[in-house]
Each structure stands twice: as structure tokens, then as C-alpha cells.
N, C-alpha and C positions, 0 to 999 in steps of 0.2 A: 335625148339623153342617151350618152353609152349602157350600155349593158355591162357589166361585170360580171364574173363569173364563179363561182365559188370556188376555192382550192382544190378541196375533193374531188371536185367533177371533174377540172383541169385532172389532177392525179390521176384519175382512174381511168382518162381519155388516153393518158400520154401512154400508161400500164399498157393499153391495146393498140396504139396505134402511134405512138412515139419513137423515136430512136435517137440514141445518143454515138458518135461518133468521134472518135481518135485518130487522126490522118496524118503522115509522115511523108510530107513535100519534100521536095525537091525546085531549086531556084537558079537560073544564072542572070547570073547580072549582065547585061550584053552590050550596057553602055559601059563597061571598065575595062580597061586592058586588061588579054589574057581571058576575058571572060570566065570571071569565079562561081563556082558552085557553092549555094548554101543552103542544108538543108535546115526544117525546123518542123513543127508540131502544130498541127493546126486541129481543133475541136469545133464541134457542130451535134445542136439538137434539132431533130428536125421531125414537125408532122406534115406529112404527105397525104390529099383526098381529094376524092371527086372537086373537078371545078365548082359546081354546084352548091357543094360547103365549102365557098371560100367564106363565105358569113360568121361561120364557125371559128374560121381560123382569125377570122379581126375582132372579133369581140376575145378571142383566146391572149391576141397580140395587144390587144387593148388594158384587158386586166394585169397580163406581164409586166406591159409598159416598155418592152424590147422587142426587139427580132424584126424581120420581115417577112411580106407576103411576095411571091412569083406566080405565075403561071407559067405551065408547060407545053408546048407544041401538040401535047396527047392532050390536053385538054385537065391536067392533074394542075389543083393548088396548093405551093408548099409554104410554110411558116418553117424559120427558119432563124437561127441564133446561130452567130459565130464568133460573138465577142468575150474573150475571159471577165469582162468586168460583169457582162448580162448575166 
């Protein structure tokens, strides 16, 4: 059986060790003639931790019910959301 998480905990995790982001891309299109530039707005919440609590982060991504898990070449696991609808 999954584990679920309680809100609060989630909340008070994300308080210390969460981050929300605002990023202002940049795009060309390189298959159209002229190759056009378009920029736009891209958002990301994301908790970043030791590989070790990647556990942490799938029972987090579980009671969400969004986002993903990665790992990092340094050995760091990040949960990560980038969809306006999530």
C-alpha cells in the first residue's frame, strides 16, 4: 500500500526545502524559415535532496498525484512540477 502524506507535513517540508520558480525562455524555431524567436514563461516547483531521500520524494509525488522524480550526476534527487495545470 502507498503511503500518503499529510498536507501539513508536505507544507512545512516544502517551507524548508522547496522552491517555486518563474523562468523567462527563450525559443527558435530552427525548422522554419528565417528561424523565429519566441519567448515565453515557463514555472517549476521543485524539491531538491540527498539521493538517499528519493523515498521521500515518491511518497510526496504520490500524495500530489503530479510531478516527477530525476536524479543528478552529484548524486541529488529532485521532484519536480512544471505543468500549469499540476
Amino acid at each position: 500500500m502507498e503511503t500518503i502524506i499529510p498536507n501539513d507535513y508536505i507544507s512545512g517540508f516544502v517551507d524548508g526545502e522547496g522552491c517555486f520558480a518563474l523562468k523567462f525562455r527563450r525559443d527558435i524555431r530552427h525548422e522554419r524559415p528565417n528561424k523565429p524567436v519566441y519567448f515565453y514563461w515557463d514555472v517549476e516547483f521543485a524539491i531538491e535532496l540527498r539521493g538517499d531521500d528519493k523515498e521521500l520524494l515518491e511518497k510526496i509525488k504520490t500524495t500530489l498525484g503530479c510531478g516527477k522524480i530525476s536524479l543528478s550526476k552529484r548524486g541529488m534527487a529532485r521532484f519536480s512540477v512544471n505543468s500549469t495545470e499540476d
